[in-house]
C-alpha positions as CSV (number, residue, x, y, z in Angstrom):
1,X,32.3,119.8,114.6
2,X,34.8,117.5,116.1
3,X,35.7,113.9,114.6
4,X,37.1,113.3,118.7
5,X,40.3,112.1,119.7
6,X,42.8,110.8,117.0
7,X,46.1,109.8,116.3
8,X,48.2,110.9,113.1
9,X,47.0,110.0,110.4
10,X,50.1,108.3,108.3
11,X,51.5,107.0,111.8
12,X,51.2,103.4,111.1
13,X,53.3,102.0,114.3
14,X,55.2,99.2,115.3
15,X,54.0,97.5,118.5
16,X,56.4,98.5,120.7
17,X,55.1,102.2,120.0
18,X,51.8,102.0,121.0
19,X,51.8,103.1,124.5
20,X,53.9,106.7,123.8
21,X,50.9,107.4,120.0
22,X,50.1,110.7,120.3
23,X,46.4,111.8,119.7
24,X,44.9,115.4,119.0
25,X,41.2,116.4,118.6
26,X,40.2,116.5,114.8
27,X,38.2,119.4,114.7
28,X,37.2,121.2,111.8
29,X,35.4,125.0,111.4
30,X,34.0,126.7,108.6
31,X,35.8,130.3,108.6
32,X,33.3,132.9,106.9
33,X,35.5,135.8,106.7
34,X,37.7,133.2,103.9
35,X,35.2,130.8,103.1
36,X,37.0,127.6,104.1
37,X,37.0,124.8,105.9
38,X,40.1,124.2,108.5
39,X,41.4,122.6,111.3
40,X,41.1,123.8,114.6
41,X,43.7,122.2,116.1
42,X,47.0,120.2,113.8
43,X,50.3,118.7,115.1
44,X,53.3,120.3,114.6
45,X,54.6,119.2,111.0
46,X,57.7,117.5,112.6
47,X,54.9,114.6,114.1
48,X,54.0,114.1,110.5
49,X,56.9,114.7,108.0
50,X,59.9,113.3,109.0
51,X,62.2,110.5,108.0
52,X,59.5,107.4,108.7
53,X,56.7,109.0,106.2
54,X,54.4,106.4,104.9
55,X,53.2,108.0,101.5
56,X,54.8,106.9,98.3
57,X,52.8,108.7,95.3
58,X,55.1,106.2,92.9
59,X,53.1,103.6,94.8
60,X,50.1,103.7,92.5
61,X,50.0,103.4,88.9
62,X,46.9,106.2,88.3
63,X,49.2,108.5,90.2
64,X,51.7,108.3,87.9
65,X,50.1,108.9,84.9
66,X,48.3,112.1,86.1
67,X,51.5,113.5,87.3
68,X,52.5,112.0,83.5
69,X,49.9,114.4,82.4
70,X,50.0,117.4,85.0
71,X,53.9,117.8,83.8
72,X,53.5,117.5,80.0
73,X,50.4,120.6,80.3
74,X,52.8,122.3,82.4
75,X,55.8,121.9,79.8
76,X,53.4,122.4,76.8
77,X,51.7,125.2,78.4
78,X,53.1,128.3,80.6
79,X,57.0,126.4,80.0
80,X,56.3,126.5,76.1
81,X,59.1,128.9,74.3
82,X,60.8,129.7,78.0
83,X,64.9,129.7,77.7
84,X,66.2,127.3,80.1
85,X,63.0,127.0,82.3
86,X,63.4,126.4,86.2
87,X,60.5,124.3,88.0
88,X,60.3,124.3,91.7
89,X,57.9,121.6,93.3
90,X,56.6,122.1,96.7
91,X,55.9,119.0,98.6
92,X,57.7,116.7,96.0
93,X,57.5,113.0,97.8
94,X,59.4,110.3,95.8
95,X,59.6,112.6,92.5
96,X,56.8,111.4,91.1
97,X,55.9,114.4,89.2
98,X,59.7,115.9,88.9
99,X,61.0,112.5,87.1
100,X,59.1,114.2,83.8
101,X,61.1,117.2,83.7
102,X,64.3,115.5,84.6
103,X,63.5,113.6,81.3
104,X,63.2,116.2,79.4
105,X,66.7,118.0,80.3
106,X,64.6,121.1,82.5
107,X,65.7,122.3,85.5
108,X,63.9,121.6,88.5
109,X,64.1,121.8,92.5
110,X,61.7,119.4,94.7
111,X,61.2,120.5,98.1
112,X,60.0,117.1,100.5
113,X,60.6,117.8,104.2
114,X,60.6,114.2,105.0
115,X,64.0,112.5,104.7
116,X,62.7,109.3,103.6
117,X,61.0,109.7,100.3
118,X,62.8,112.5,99.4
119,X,66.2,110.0,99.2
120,X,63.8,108.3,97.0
121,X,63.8,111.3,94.6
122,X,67.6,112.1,94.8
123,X,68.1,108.3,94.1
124,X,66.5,109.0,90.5
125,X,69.0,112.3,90.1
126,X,66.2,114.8,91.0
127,X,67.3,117.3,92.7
128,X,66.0,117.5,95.9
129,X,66.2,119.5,99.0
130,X,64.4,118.4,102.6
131,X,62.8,121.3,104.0
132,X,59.8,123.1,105.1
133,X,58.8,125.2,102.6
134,X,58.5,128.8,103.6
135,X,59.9,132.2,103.0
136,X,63.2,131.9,104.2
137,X,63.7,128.8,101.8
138,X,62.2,130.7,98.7
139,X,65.2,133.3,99.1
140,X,67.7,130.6,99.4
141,X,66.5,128.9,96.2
142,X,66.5,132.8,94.5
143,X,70.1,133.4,95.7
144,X,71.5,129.8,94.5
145,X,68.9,129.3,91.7
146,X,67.5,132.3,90.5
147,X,63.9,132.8,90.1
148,X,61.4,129.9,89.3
149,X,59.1,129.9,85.5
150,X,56.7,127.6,87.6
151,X,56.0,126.8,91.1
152,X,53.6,123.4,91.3
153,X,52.2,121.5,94.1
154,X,50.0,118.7,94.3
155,X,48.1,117.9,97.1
156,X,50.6,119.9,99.7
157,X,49.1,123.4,99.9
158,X,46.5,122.2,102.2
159,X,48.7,120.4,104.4
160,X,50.5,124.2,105.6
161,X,49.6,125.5,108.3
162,X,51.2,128.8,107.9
163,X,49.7,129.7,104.5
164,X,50.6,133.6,104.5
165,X,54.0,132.5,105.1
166,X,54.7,130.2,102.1
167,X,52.4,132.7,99.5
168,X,54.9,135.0,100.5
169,X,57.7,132.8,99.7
170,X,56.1,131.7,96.6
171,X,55.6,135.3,94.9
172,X,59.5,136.5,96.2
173,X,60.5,132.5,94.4
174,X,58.3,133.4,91.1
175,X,59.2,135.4,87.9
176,X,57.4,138.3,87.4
177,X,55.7,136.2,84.7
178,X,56.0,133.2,86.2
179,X,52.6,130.7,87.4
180,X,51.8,129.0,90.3
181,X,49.8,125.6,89.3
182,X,48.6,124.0,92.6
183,X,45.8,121.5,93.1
184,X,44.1,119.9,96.3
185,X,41.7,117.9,97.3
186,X,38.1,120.2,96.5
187,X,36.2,121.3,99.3
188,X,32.7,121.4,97.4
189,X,33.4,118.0,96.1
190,X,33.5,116.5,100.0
191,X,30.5,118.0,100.7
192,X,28.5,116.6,97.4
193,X,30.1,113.1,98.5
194,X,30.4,113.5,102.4
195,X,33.7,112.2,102.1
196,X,34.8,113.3,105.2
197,X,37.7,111.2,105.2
198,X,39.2,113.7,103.8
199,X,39.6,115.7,107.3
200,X,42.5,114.4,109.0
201,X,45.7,116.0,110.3
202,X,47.8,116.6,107.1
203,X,44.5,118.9,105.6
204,X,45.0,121.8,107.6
205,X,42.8,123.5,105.0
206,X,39.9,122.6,102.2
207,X,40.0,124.7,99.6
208,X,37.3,125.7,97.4
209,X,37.8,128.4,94.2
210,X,36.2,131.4,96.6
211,X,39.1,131.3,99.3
212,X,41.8,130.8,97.2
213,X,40.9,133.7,95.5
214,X,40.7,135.4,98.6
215,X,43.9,134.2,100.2
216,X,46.3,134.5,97.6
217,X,45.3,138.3,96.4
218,X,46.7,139.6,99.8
219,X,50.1,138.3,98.2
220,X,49.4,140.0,94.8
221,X,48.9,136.5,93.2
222,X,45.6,136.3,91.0
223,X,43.3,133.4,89.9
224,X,43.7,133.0,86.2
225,X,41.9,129.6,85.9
226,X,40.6,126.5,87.5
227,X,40.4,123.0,86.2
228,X,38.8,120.1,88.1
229,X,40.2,116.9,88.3
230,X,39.5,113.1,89.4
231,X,42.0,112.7,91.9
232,X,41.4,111.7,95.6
233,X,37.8,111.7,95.0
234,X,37.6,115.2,93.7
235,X,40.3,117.5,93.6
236,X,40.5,121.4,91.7
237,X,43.8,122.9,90.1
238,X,44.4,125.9,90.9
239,X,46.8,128.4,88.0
240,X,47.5,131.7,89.5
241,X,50.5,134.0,88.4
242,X,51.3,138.1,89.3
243,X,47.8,140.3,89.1
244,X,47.7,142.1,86.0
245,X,49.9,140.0,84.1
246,X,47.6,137.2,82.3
247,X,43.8,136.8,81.3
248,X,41.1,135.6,83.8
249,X,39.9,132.2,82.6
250,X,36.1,132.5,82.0
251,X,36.2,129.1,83.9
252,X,36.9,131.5,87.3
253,X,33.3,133.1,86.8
254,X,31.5,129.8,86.8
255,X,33.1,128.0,89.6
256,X,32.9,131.2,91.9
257,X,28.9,131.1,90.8
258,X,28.8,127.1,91.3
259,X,29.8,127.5,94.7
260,X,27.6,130.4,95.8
261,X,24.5,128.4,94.2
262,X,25.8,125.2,96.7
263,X,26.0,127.7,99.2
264,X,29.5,127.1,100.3
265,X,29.5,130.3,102.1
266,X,27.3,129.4,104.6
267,X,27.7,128.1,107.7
268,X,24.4,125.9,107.2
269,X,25.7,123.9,104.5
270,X,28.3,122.5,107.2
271,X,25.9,122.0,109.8
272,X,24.3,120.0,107.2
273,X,27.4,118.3,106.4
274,X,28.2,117.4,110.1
275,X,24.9,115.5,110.3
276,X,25.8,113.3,106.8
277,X,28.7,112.4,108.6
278,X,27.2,111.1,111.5
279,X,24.2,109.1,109.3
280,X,27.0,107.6,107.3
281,X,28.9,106.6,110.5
282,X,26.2,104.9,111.5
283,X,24.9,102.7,108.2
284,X,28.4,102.1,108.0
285,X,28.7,100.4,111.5
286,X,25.2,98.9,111.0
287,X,26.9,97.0,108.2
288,X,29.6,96.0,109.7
289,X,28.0,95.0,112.7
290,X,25.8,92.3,111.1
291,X,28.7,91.2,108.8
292,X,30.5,90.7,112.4
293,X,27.3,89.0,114.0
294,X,26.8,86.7,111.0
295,X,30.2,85.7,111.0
296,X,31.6,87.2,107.6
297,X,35.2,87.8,107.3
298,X,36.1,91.9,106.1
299,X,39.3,92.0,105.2
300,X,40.5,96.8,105.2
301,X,41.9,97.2,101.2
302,X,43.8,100.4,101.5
303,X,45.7,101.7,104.5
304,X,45.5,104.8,103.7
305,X,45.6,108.0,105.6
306,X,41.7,108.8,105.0
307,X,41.0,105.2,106.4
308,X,42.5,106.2,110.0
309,X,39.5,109.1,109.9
310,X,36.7,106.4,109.1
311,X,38.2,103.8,111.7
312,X,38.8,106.0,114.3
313,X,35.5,108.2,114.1
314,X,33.4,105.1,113.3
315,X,34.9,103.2,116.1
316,X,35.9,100.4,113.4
317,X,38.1,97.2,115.8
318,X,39.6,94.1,115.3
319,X,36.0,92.5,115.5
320,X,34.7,94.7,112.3
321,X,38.0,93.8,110.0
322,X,40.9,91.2,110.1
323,X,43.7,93.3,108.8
324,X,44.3,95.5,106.4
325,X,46.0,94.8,103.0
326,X,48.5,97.6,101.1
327,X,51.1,97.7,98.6
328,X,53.2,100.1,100.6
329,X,56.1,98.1,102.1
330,X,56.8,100.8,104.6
331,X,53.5,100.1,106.0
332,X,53.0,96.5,105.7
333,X,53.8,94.9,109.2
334,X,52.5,97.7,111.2
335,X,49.4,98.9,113.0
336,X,47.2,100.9,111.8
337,X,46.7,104.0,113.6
338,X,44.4,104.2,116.8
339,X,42.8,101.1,116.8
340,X,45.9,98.8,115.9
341,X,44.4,96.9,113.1
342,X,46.9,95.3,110.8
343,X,48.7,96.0,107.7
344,X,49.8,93.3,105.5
345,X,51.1,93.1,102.4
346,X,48.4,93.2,99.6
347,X,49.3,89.4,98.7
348,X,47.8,88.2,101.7
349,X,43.9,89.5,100.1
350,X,44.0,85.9,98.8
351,X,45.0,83.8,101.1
352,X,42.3,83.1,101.5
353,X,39.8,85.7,99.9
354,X,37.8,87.5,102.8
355,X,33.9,87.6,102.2
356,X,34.3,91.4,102.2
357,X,36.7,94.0,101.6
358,X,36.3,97.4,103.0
359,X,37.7,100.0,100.3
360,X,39.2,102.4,102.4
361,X,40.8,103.9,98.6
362,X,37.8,104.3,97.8
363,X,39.3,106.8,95.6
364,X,41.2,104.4,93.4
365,X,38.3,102.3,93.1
366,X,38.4,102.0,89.1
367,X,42.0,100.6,89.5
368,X,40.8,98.0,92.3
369,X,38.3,96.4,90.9
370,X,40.5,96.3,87.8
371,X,43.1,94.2,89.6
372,X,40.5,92.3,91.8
373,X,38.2,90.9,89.2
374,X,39.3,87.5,90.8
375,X,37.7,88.7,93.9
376,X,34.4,89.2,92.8
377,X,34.2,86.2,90.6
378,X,34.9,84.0,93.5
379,X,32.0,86.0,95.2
380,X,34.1,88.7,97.0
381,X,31.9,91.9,97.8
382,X,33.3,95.3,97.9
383,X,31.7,97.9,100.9
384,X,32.2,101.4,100.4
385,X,31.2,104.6,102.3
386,X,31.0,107.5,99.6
387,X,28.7,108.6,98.7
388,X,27.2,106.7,100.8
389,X,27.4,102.9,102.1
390,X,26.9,100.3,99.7
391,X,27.6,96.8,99.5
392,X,28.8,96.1,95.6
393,X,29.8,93.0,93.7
């Protein structure tokens, strides 16, 4: 299917920028052979890493405590009993997750190809290194380092392109008993929810448990267990380490068996899909277009990089929302991508209170409506799109 022209995703632009914006068609296939979802077309990762990145995991407070949580089960689990344990992060942002081993005295490497948040990181005395991951790195870090205990990722695996590539790099970087622990966003989980905001440049790939399994084994990496988790509206952690060298979770078994009863294998499931995505497209715009015609004010909460998906491929303007409000100071006083709708910063949701706020994080709605009961009390309504569009006090 194809989501039609669009720009990149993060690329929130000053004005001056938006005659050169660069645009690619967002088209995602279903490969059988591997059982996932991916791109058919993605910019070249210098467009979207690079020294103006607009992502801050520190940003949000939920964040931070799962990466909190992620590092303790990875210290407490596979680091447990290890003499002088080294931790490699692929894809490390502003240290989110690295800051937890720091604290605890272990050695650790982030990799963050983008300049920007990665200064971020070093500023915090984690050591950090800005580079594409790949195999050439891995036997840098082996010949100044030494081998890694753990490899971890969070929400990166999916971004590169060049999979084989960094799998390769990844079994030269681990100990022979060493684990890989990496989780993305879940491909069954977007098509339960139809969030298919989650297609957008950076998600080259969506993995589900059956192509992970299959793409990693060529590398002689082997599932040992799966845990889902809440994050980004359904993600799945992924623990694999050298075949042969630690038991198969039971937990393997049942997802492989969940996704064959959902039918993730076939190609009908997606056709399915694509039409969900275009009936949710249009309630969406049905709403907003009678919030426009009746004069109601719908104020974006979120920029995010899923939001530049919805407003691009629902053909969301300047007459559906006023601006868009964000925390993220990088972003606030730019346009958002493609249609140019401004970000401000999330102070201005008050001033005055809009009748509606589209929640484009949809994904961090607990924590919104946590901070915006002021909002709703004053009679502020909340539209969302997943799982489907809803209008909620």
């Amino acid at each position: 299917m194809s989501f039609g022209r669009m720009p990149i995703a993060n690329g929130f632009l000053d004005p001056a920028d938006v005659a050169h914006e660069y645009f690619f068609e967002l088209s995602p296939a279903f490969c059988e052979p591997c059982g996932v979802i991916q791109l058919v077309e993605q910019p070249t990762p210098d467009r979207m890493f690079h020294g103006r990145y607009a992502f801050h995991s520190g940003t949000s407070r939920a964040m931070q405590a799962h990466f909190q949580k992620f590092a303790t089960s990875t210290i407490e689990g596979p680091l447990h009993g290890r003499a002088d344990p080294f931790v490699v992060e692929i894809g490390s942002n502003d240290g989110i997750m690295l800051r937890n081993f720091k604290a605890r005295g272990i050695r650790h490497l982030g990799v963050e190809p983008s300049t920007n948040v990665a200064d971020l990181a070093r500023e915090q005395g984690i050591e950090t290194v800005s580079d594409f991951f790949r195999r050439a790195l891995a036997e840098r870090i082996v010949s100044e380092h030494g081998r890694a205990d753990t490899v971890l990722a969070a929400n990166v695996m999916c971004h590169i392109a060049d999979l084989h590539d960094v799998v390769a790099g990844i079994a030269h970087l681990l100990k022979p008993d060493g684990v890989l622990i990496f989780e993305d966003p879940y491909l069954g989980a977007m098509i339960e929810k139809t969030s298919y905001d989650q297609v957008y440049d950076e998600h080259v790939f969506m993995f589900s448990v059956t192509s992970v399994a299959r793409a990693f084994a060529p590398h002689g990496l082997a599932l040992m267990d799966v845990e889902e988790q809440p994050t980004h509206g359904g993600s799945m952690r992924y623990i694999l380490a050298p075949a042969g060298t630690r038991p198969v979770s039971p937990s393997v078994a049942i997802w492989l068996a969940r996704e064959k009863a959902q039918r993730l294998d076939r190609p009908e499931t997606y056709e399915r899909f694509r039409r969900n995505c275009e009936r949710s497209r249009a309630d969406l715009m049905r709403v907003l277009e009678s919030m426009r015609d009746d004069g109601r004010r719908v104020v974006g909460y979120g920029a995010t990089s899923k939001s530049t998906t919805v407003i691009n491929y629902c053909g969301i303007t300047l007459e559906h929302v006023a601006f868009i409000a964000d925390t993220t100071p990088i972003k606030q006083g730019k346009l958002s991508p493609g249609a140019h709708i401004p970000v401000r910063p999330a102070e201005e949701f008050s001033k005055p209170y809009p009748d509606y706020a589209l929640l484009f994080a949809w994904n961090h709605e607990a924590e919104i409506r946590g901070k915006e009961r002021a909002f709703t009390a004053s009679g502020g309504r909340f539209i969302t799109y997943v799982p489907n569009v809803r209008v909620v006090s």
